[in-house]
Structures are given as C-alpha cells and as structure tokens.
C-alpha positions in Angstrom: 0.0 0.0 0.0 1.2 3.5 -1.0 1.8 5.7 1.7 -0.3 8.4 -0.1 -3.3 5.7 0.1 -2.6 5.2 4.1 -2.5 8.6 4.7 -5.9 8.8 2.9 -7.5 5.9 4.7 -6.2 7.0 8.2 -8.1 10.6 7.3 -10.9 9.1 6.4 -10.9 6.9 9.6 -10.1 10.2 12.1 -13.1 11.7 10.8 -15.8 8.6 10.9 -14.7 7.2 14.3 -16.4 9.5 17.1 -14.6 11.5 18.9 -16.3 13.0 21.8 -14.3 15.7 22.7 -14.4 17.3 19.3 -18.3 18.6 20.1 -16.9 19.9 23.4 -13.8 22.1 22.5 -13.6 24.7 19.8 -11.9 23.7 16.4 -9.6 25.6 14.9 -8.5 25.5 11.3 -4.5 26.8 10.7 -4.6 27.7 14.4 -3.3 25.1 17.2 -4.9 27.3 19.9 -8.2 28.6 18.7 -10.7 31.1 20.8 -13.1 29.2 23.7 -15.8 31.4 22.6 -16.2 30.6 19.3 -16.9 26.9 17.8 -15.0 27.4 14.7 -11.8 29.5 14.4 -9.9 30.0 10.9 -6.7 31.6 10.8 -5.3 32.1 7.1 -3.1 35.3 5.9 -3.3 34.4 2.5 -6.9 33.0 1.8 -10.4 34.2 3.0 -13.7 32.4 3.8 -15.9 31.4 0.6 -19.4 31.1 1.6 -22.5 29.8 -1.0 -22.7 32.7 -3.9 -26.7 32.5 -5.5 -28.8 34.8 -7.5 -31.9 36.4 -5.7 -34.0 32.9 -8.1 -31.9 30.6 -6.6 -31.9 31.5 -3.0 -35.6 31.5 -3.4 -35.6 28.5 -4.7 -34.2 27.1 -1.0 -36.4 24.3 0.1 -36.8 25.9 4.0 -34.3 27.6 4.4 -32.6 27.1 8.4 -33.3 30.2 10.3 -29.4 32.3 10.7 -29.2 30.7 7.4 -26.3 32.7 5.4 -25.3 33.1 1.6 -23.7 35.9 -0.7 -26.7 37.4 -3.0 -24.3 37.8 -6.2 -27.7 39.8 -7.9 -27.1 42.6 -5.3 -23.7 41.9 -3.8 -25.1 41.5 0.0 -24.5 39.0 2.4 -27.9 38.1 3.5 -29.0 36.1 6.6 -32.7 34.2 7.2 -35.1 34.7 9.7 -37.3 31.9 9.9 -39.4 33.8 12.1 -40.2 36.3 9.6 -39.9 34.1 6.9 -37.9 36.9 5.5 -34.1 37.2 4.0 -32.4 40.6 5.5 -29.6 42.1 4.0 -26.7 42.3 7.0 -23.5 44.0 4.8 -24.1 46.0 1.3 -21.2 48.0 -0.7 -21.8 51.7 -0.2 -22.8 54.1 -3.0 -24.0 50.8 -5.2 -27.1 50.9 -7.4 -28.2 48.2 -9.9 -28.3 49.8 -13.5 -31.6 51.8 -14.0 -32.0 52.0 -17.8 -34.9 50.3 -19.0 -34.0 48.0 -21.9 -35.6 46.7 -25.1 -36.1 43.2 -26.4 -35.2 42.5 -30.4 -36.4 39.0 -31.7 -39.2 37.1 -33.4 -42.4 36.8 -31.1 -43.1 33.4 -33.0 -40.2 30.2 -32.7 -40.1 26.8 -34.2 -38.8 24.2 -31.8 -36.2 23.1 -34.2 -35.1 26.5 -34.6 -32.5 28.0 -32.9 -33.2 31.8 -32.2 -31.1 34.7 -31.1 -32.7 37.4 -28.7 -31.0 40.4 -28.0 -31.1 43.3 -25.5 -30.6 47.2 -25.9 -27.2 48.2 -24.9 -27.5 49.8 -21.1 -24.0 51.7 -20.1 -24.6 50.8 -16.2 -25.0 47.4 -17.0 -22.0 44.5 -16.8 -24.4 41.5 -17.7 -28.2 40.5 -18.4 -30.4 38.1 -16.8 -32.6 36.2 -19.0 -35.8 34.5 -18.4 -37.7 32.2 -20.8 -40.7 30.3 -20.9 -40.9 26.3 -19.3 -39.0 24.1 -21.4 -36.7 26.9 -23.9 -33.3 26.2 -23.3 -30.4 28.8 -23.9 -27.4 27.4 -25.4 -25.4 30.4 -24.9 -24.0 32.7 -22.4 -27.3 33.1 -20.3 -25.9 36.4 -18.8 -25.1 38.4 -22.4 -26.9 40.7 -24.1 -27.2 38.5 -26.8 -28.4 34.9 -26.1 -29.4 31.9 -28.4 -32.0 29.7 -27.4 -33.8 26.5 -28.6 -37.8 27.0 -27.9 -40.5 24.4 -26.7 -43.8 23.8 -27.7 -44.9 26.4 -24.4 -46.2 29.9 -25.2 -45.4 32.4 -22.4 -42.8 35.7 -22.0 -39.1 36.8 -22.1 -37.9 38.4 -19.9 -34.3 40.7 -19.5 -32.7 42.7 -16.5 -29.7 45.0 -17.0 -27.3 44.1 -14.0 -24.6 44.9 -12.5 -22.7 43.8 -8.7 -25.0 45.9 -7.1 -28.2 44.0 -8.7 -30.6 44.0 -11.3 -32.2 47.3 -13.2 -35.8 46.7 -14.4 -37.4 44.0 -16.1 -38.7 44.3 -20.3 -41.0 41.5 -21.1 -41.7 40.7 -24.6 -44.5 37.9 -25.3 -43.7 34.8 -27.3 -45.4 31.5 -28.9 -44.2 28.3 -29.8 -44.9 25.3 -32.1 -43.8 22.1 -34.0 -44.0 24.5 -36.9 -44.6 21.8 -39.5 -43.9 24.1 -42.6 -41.1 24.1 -44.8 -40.2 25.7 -48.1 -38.2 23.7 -50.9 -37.5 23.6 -54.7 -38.5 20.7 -56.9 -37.1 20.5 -60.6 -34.8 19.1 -63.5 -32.1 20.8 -64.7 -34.7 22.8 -67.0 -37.4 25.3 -66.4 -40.1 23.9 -63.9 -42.8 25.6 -63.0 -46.5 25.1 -60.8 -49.6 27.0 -61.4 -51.7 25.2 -58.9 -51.9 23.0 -56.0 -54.9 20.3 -53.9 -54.9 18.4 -50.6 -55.9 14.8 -51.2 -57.8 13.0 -47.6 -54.7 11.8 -46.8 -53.0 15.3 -45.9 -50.4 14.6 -49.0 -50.4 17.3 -51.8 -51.0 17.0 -55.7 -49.2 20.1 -58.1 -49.7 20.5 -61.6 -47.6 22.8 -63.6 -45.6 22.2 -66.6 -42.0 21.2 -67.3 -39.2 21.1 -69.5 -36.8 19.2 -67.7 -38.8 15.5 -69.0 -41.5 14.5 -71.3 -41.4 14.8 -74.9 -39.7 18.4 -75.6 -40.6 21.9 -75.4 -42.8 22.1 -72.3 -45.1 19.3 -70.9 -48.0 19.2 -68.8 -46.7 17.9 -65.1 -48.3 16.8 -62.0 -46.5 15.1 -58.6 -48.1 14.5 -55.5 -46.0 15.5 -52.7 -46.1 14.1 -48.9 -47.6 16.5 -46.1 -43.8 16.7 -44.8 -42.4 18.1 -47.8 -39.6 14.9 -47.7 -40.6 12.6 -50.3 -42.0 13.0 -53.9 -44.8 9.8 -54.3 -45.1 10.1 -57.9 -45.4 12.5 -61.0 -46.7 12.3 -64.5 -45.8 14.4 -67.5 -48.0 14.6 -70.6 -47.3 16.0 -73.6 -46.5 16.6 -77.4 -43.2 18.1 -79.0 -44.7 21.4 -78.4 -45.8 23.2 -74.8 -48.2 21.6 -73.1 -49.2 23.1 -69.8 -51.6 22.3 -66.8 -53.0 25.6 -65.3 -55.7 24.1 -62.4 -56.3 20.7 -61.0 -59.5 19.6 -58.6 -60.6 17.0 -57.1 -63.8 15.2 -59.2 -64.8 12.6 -56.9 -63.0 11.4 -53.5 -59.4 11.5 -54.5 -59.9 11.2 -58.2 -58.9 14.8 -59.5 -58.9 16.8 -63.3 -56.3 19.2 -64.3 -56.9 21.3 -67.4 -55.2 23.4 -69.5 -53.8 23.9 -72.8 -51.6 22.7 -75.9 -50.3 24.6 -78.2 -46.2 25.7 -79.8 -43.5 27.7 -78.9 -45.1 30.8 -79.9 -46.3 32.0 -77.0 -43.6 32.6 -73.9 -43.6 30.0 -71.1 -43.6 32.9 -68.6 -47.1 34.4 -69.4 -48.7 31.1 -69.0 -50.3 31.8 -66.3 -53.9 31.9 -66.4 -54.1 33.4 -69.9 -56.3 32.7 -72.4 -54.0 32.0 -75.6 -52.7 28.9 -76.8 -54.7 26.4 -79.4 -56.6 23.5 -77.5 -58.0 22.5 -74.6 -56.0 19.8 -72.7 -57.4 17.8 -69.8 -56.4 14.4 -68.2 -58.6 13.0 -64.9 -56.1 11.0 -62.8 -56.5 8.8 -59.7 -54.7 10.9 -57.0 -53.2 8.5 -54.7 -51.2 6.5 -57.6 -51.1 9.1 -60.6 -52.5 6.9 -62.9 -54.7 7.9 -65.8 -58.2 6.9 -65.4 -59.9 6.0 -68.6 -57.8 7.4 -70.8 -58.8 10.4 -70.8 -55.7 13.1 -71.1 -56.3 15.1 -74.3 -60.2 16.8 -74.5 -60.3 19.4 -77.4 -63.4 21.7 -77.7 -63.6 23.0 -81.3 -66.6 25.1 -83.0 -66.4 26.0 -86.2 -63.1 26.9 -87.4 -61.8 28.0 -83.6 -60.3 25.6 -81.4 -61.0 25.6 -77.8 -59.0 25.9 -74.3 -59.6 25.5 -71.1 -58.0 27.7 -68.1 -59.8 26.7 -64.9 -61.9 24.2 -63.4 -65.0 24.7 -61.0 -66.7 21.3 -59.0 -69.7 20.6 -57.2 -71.6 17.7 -56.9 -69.3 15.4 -59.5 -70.5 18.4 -62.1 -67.7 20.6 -63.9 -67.9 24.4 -65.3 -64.6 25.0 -67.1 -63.3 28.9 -68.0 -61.5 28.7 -71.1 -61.3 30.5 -74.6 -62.0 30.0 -78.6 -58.5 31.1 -80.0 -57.2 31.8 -83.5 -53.8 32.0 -85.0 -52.0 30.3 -81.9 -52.3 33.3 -79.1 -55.1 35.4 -80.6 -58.0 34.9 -77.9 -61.2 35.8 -80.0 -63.6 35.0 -76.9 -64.1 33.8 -73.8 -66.3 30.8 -73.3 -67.6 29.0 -69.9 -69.7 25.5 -69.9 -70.8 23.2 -67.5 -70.1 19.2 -67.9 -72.3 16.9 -65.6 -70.9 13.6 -64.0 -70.7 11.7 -67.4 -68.8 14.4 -69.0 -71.7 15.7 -70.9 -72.0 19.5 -72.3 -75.0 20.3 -69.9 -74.5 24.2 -71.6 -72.0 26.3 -73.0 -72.0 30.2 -73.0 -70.0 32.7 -75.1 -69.0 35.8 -72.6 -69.1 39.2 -73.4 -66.3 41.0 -72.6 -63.7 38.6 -73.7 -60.9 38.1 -70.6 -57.6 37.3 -71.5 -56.8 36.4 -68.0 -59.3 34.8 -65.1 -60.9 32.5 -62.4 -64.1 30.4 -62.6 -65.3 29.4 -59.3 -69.3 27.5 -58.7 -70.8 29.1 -55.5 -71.1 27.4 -52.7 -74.9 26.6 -52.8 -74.6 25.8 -56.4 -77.0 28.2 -57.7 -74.1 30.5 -59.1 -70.9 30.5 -61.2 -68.9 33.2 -61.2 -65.9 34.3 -63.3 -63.4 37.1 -63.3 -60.6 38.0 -65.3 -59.1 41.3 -67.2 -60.5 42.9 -70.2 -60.3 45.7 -72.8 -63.4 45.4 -74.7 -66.2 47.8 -73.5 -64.5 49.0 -70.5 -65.5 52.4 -69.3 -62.8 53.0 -66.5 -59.6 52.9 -67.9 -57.1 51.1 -70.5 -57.5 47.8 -69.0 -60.4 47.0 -66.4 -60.9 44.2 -64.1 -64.4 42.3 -64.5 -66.2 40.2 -62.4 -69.6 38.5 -64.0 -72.5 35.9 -62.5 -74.1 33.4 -64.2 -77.2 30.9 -63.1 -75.3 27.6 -62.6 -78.4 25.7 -63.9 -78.8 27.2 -67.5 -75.8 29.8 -67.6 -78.0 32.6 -68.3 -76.1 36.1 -67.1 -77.1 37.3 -63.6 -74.6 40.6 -63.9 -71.6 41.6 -64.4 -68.9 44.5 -62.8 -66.0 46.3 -64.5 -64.1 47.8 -61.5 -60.8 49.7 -61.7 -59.6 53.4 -62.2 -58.2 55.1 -65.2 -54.9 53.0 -65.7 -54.5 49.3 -66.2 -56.0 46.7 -63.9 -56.0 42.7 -63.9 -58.1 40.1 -61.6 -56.7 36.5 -61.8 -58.3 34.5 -59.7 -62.2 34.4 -58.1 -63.1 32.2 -55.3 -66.1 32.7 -52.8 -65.4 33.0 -48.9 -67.7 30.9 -46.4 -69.7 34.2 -45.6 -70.7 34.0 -49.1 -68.6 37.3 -50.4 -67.4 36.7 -54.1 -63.3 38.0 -53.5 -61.4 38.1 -56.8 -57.4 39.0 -56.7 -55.2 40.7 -59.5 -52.9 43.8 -59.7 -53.8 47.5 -60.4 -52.1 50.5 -61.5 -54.7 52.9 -60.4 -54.4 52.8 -56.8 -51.4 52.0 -54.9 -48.1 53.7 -54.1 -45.9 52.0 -57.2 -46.6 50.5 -60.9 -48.6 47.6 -60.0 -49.6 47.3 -56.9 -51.5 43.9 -55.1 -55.3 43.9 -55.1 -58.4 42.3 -53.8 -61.9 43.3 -54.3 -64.7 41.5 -52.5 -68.3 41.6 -53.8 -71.7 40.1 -52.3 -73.8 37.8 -54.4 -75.6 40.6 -56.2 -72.7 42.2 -57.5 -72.4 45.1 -54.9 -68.8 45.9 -53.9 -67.9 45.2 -49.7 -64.2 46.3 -49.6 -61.2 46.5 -51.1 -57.3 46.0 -50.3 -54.5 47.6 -52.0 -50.5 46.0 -51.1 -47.7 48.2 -52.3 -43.7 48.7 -51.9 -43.0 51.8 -51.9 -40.8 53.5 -53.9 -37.3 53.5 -53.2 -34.5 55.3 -54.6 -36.9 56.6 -57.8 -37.7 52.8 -59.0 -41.1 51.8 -58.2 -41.4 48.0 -57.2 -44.4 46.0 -58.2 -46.7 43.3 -56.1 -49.1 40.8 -57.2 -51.7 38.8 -56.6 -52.0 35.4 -58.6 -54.3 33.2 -57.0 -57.2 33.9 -53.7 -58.5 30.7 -51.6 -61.1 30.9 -48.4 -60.1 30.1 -44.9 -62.2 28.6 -42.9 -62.7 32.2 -40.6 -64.7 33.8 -43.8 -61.9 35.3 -44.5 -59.2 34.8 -47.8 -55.5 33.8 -48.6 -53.8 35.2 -51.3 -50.5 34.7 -53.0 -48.7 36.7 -55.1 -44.9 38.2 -55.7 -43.7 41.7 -53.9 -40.5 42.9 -55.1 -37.8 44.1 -52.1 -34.3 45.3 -52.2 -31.3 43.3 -51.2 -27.3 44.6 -52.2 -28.3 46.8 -54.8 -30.3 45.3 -56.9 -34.5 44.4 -56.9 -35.9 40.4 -56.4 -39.4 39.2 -56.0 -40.5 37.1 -53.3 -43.2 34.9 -53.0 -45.4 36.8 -51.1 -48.8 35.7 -48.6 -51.3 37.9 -47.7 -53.8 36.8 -45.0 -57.1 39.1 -44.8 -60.3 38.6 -42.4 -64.0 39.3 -43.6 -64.4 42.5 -43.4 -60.9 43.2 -45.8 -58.5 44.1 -42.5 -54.8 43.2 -43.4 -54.3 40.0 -40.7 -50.7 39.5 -42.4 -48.1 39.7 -45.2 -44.9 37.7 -45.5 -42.6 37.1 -47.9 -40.6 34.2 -48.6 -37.2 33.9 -50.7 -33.4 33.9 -51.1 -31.4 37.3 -51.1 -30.8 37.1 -54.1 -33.1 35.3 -56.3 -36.6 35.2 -58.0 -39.5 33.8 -56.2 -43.6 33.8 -57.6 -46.5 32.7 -56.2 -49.0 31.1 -58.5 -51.4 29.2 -56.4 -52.1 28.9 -52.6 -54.5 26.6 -50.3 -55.8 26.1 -46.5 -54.6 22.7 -45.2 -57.1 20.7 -43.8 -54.4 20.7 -40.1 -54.3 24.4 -40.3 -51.6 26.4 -42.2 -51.4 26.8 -45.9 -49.7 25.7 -48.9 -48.5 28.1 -51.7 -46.8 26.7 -54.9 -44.9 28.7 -57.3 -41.2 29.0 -59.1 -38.2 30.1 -57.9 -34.3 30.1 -59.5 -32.8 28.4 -56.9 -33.1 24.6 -56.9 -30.7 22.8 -59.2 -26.8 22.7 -57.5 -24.5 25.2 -59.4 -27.0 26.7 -61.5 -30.0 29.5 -61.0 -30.5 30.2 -64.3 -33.5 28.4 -64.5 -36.7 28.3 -63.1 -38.1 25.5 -60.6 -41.5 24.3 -58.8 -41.2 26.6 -55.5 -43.4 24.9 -52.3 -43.8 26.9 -49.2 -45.8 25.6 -46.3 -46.8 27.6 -43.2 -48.5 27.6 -40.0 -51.6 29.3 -39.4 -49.7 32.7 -38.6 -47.3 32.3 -41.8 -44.8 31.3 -39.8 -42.4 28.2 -41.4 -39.1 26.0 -40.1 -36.6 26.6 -42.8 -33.7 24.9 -41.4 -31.7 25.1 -44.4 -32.1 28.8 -45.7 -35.5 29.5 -47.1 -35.5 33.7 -45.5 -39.0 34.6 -44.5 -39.6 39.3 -44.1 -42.6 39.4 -41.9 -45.0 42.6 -42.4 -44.0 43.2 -45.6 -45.4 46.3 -47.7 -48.3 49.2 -47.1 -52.2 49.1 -47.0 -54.6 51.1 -48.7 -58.3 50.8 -50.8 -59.4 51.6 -54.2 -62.5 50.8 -56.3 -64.7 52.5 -58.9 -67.4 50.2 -60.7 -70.1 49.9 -63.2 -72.3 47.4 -64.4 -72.4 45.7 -68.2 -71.4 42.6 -69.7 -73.6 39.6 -71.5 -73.6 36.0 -72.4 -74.7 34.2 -75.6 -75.1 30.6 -76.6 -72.4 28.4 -78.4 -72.0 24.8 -78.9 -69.0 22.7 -78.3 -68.3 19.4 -80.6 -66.6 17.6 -77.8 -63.9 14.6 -79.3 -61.2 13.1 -77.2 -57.5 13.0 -79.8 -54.4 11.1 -78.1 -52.4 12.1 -81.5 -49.0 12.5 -80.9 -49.3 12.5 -77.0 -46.9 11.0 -74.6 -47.8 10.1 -71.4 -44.7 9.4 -68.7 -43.0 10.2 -65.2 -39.8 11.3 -64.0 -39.0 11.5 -60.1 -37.2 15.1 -59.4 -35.0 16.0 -56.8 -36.1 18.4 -53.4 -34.0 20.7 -52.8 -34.4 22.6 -49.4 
C-alpha cells in the first residue's frame, strides 16, 4: 500500500470514528490554539472564507431555508441572513454608494419560434450594465451565455414571455418582457425540378394530408414544355409520384380539382412555342384544350382520358380553370385563333358523365381569369381582365355571374380606375362574399400594386385591399396577386410576388397575404433567397391548419440558378415556417390602402362545343425530381 493511500485511509478513519471531545472544544483550522468562545476559528493570511454565492432565483428556490441561514446574493452583492421567524431574507453588509443599472432596456427577436429552430434574442445596450439576466418560458433552453446581451436559445412547444434585466454587482435594473409563442411549426419551403425550367400553377390536398401540383416542365417529357403533376407528402420529404403529358410542343396544366373522392382533373392547354412560357399563367392564348382526370393517390390515368379538345367551327377551344360541385364541372377557357389570338371567352358546365349540360359565349372577352361555382350551387362566377367595353380605364378588371343551372347572365362589374387593372383569380369565402385578386395601376403607391376586391352575391362591392412597396431610390417596385382561396374564418389567402431590395439590386418574393372578412390586413410575409426570383402562383388552406403556396423560384438545381423551378412553401396558421436550411421569411411586408370605382355591363350568348377526345401524338410518362431545401 502506497503511503499516499494510508494517509488517505487513516483521514478518512479520524473523521468517521467519534470522537467526543471534538463537540466539546472549539476547532480551529490553521490555528493550534483557537478562541473558547467561538466553535469554529480559521486563521489564514493568504486565503479568506468562501461562503455559498446565489442569484436572488436561486436563493428563493431554498427548500426551508434554516433560520441564521447565510449566503452571498451575487444579484445585489449582499451577504444576507434568514429569519425563519419572519420568513424573511435581511440584508446584513451592502457595498456603499451601489445601485443596480436603471436604464430600462428593449427586447429584439421574433415573437413566434419553431422548436427546431435556434433563435437569437437580444437586449438594448445599457452603459450601467455589466451583464443581463434572462428568463424564458418552461421548457426553452439557452445554449449560450445566459448572462449576455445577446443569447441563443432553442424554444418548446410552451407559449409564455421573455424576460431581460440589465445588472450589475449591485443587482438587477428593471425588467422588459416581450411575449412569445411556440410550435412544432410543421412548414417548410423547398425547390423541386430538372435541370430545365419547372414551373407550378396550382396545387390540392388529397384526404390523406399529401399534396398534388400540376404545372408544366421542360426538364422531361417529350420536348418543349409538358403538362406535369406530382403528389407531394404533407412533410415536404418525399415525392410519391409524377406524370408528364405532352406533345413536342408546350403543353401546360394551369388548375387541378378533385372530381370525386381522390380522383382529380387538371386542365389546360396545348399549343407551340409561340407563346412565352412565362405568361402562362392563367391566360387565355394557346390552341386547345388539354385535360387528363387522374387517380390521386397512384397518378395513374383513369380511362384514358388526357387530351379533350373543344372546337366550334373553325376555332379551337382551351380550357384555363376548373369549378366542382356535386361530381359536375364548369370549365373557363377561350376560342382562340392563330395560336395566341384569344377571339372570346367561353364557360360551360359538364355533368358527372362528361356531358355539355351548356356552354356560353362571354361578353367581354378576358384574356386572364378565375371560374369558381358558389357554394350553394346556384351560381358560377368568373373574373378575369378585359379591354373590350371597358369604361374605366385602358385595361379594367371584370367580375360576372351566371345561373349555374342554365348559364343565363345574372350581372356583371368592371371595377378599376383610369390605368390598367387585372383580376386572376375568383373564389367565394364561407360568408358568401365573391373575392377576386389581380394587380392594379390605379391605386397604390408604385406601378402595380396587389389587389383584392370582394363583392356580395348581387354584384355590390364590400371592400377593397390595396399592397404596395413603396418606392425607393426613384424605382417603383411591383406586387401581385395570382391566386385567392377561403379560410375557414370567412376570411381569404392570397399569393402573389412583392419585389424588395437586397445589395443593390431588386428580387421578387413569393409573397402571402392573409385578410379577415371584413378586408382588414391580418398579415403579409414574404418568402425567398437574397438574391433570387421567387412567384407565387397558387395557394390553399390545409385541412391541419396552415397553408400551402406553390410557385417558381431560380434556386433549386446545384451550381446553376438560371432556370426556373416548382417553389413549395408551407406555413403555419400565422405564416410562420421552419426553414432549417435557408428559405429567409420578411414578416409585415409592404403598405395598405383601398381603391375601387365600378359599373355594371357585360352579357352571355349561346355556343355549342363538338366535344372529341385526340391522343395524337401525346406521350404520357413520369420522371421522379430532386427536393431541394
């Protein structure tokens, strides 16, 4: 045995074995002869006498305390004794002349955080202070120096409030609270492409939470562009299949819907090269109807069915959105000549056996537009941008109803000012207002400017929302509005593109706007990269809560962002997502105002449609693309 290890064990002995005459005599540590009147005696001329250091929390947190019970109060610098008679702590020595800091500080951070997230949370600068205490809900953990003025911290699922002291050796200055929430935040934003352009113009839920996009692509398929759907998992993490379908020229799918359970229709068009890719969206041009009815859950074509071309007379016929109720279909499309010449705008109405139950010729013609069947299925309404008739200005928005039973007209609305105006989409809200979205040139601080107009069921105008960037620098960025859905609250989600300025130069982001019923801005966030393009063509309410917005974007493809590719952002409820790997989100984005100016006209006549199905020279196929988050 070592003699270290003896000397150890005899120690440990000396002090186990009792010793009576230790509890009578007065011990005395570096002293052989300490004072009779005191129990303990320490005599050092080098070293003093450390006693328990705590913050004014942790003392508190003393499970009863002893009464003469002593410890150093590091929050004020105060050696404090308890009196369990009192129940009380009492300061018995204080540094003279000290004073915690008494500058009230500020709190800078998000009031929203994502579990998975890790967030920083910073305090104004106070000169009096030499550190910060931080307090955080149950459950957020700080990961960093928990006495800086800057800490990181990983959030909980628990709402509740930050809090931040400036201190000092003295103590603590006083206390800024900020409130906060917390969730799983189940969103995400990610790219989904080839190493070509590919791009989404519209998006469904299917009962199983997953997600099916249609769009058009020219990264597979049979050249030029193709009509493209995937279905997408509710996690954003796996692609479950796609399908392209297509014919050397471009071939695009513009709206999809779901006919019966999970079994869904997207329409659009076929047609050449003649008319550019990035004006696809919702435009009537293009030389034939193209539709294909799928079975959602597998992507398989059901009956065959993938090419439906509408022709009277000399025209051929194309369809731009789809309407369902009850298994029965009204389709907006247009009767076009010489490739992109729209000659005029027709609606009809197929029953569950895809049978022409009417068709109607609209006057004016919209060379943009929406179709949407009301919700008690005695109305179809259909919006769009026109030129012919208008009274307002160069180019007016218009809004029209039709009886959904025999398509006679109900009424119609051009709305806009003296400049140019455009609706794109039309949907109806659970309160029964008729909301169309576009862009506007009349009202609004820049060139285009966002807009949504809401009408009641007779055509009367309710409110109005303008979104604008203002100008900057003497350029005037734009924002639009591509697509409006209803939320469950009566009130609508809209998507769209706001431009904003990053190093010197102008990108658009895709861009959500959240309104209640009565047209109050709720919210308006943007989502992007610094410095790259980002649109919004379609957007949804999920089922869980949150939305779904599909788009383009550049980024996507490694080493390249020179081409476009399908852009999915998923949020929360408050447009909040958990974008891990580097999807920015600018919160409260642009400026509020209203604008409106109506009058009445418009009118419907009767047309025929010689329905045929052609699968000449169509390609049907799939090709699994990479996510890219």
């Amino acid at each position: 045995m070592t003699q270290n290890l003896r000397s150890t064990l005899a120690i440990a002995f000396t002090l186990l074995t009792p010793l009576p005459h230790i509890y009578t005599q007065s011990v005395g540590i570096g002293t052989t002869s300490p004072d009779p009147s005191a129990r303990l005696e320490i005599y050092d001329t080098l070293r003093g006498l450390l006693i328990p250091r705590l913050t004014t929390q942790q003392r508190n947190a003393i499970q009863n305390p002893a009464h003469g019970l002593i410890i150093l109060n590091i929050d004020n610098f105060c050696l404090e004794i308890y009196n369990a008679n009192t129940n009380q702590w009492h300061s018995i020595g204080c540094p003279l002349n000290c004073a915690p800091p008494q500058c009230t500080v500020s709190i800078t951070g998000p009031a929203h955080g994502c579990t998975a997230d890790t967030i920083t949370y910073s305090a104004s600068t106070c000169p009096e202070a030499t550190g910060y205490q931080w307090q955080f809900p149950p459950g957020w953990t700080i990961i960093s120096n928990p006495n800086s003025q800057s800490v990181q911290v990983v959030p909980d699922t628990t709402d509740g409030t930050i809090t931040v002291q400036p201190c000092n050796m003295c103590g603590c200055g006083p206390a800024t609270s900020m409130n906060v929430t917390a969730d799983t935040c189940q969103g995400f934003c990610l790219a989904i492409g080839g190493p070509n352009n590919d791009i989404a113009y519209d998006v469904i839920e299917l009962s199983d939470g997953s997600f099916v996009i249609v769009g058009t692509t020219a990264s597979a398929g049979q050249g030029g562009y193709d009509a493209y759907a995937l279905r997408l998992d509710q996690t954003g993490s796996q692609i479950l299949w796609t399908k392209t379908i297509g014919t050397a020229g471009s071939d695009f799918f513009l709206s999809v819907a779901r006919h019966n359970g999970d079994t869904i229709i997207a329409v659009g068009k076929r047609g050449n090269n003649a008319c550019n890719y990035q004006y696809a969206l919702h435009y009537m041009s293009y030389a034939s109807a193209l539709a294909a009815v799928l079975d959602g859950a597998s992507g398989n074509l059901i009956n065959n069915q993938y090419d439906l071309w509408y022709q009277t007379g000399s025209y051929m016929m194309r369809s731009v959105d789809i309407s369902f109720i009850n298994r029965n279909r009204v389709v907006l499309g247009a009767r076009v000549y010489n490739l992109c010449v729209n000659r005029s705008s027709f609606i009809a109405r197929y029953d569950q056996f895809n049978t022409v139950v009417w068709a109607k010729f609209l006057n004016p013609r919209l060379f943009r537009g929406g179709i949407q069947i009301s919700r008690d299925g005695h109305r179809v309404y259909v919006a769009g941008r026109t030129w012919d008739n208008g009274t307002l200005g160069f180019t007016d928005m218009y809004i029209a109803a039709l009886r959904y039973q025999n398509g006679n007209f109900l009424w119609g609305k051009y709305l806009g000012g003296n400049q140019r105006e455009e609706l794109v989409s039309v949907t109806e809200t659970y309160n029964h207002q008729v909301v169309a979205c576009g862009l506007t040139q009349s009202y609004g601080a820049s060139d285009w400017n966002f807009y949504l107009v809401a009408l009641d069921s007779f055509g009367n105008v309710q409110w109005s929302l303008v979104l604008s960037q203002p100008p900057y620098g003497g350029y005037n960025p734009d924002a639009y509005c591509y697509d409006v859905y209803p939320t469950r609250d009566s009130g609508v989600i809209a998507v769209g593109s706001i431009e904003r300025y990053h190093a010197g130069n102008w990108y658009f982001d895709l861009l959500l706007v959240k309104v209640d019923k009565n047209g109050n801005l709720q919210w308006a966030h943007a989502y992007g990269q610094d410095t790259l393009h980002e649109r919004g063509h379609a957007v949804i309410e999920l089922s869980t809560g949150g939305y779904l917005a599909v788009g383009v974007t550049q980024d996507g493809d490694p080493g390249s962002n020179t081409d476009w590719d399908i852009f999915v952002v998923r949020t929360d409820p408050a447009g909040f997502i958990n974008c891990p790997k580097g999807c920015k989100m600018t919160t409260n984005v642009g400026q509020t105002s209203t604008g409106v100016n109506s009058t009445g006209g418009g009118s419907v006549s009767n047309t025929s449609l010689n329905h045929s199905t052609s699968n000449t020279g169509i390609s049907v196929g799939g090709n699994r693309y990479d996510i890219c988050q």
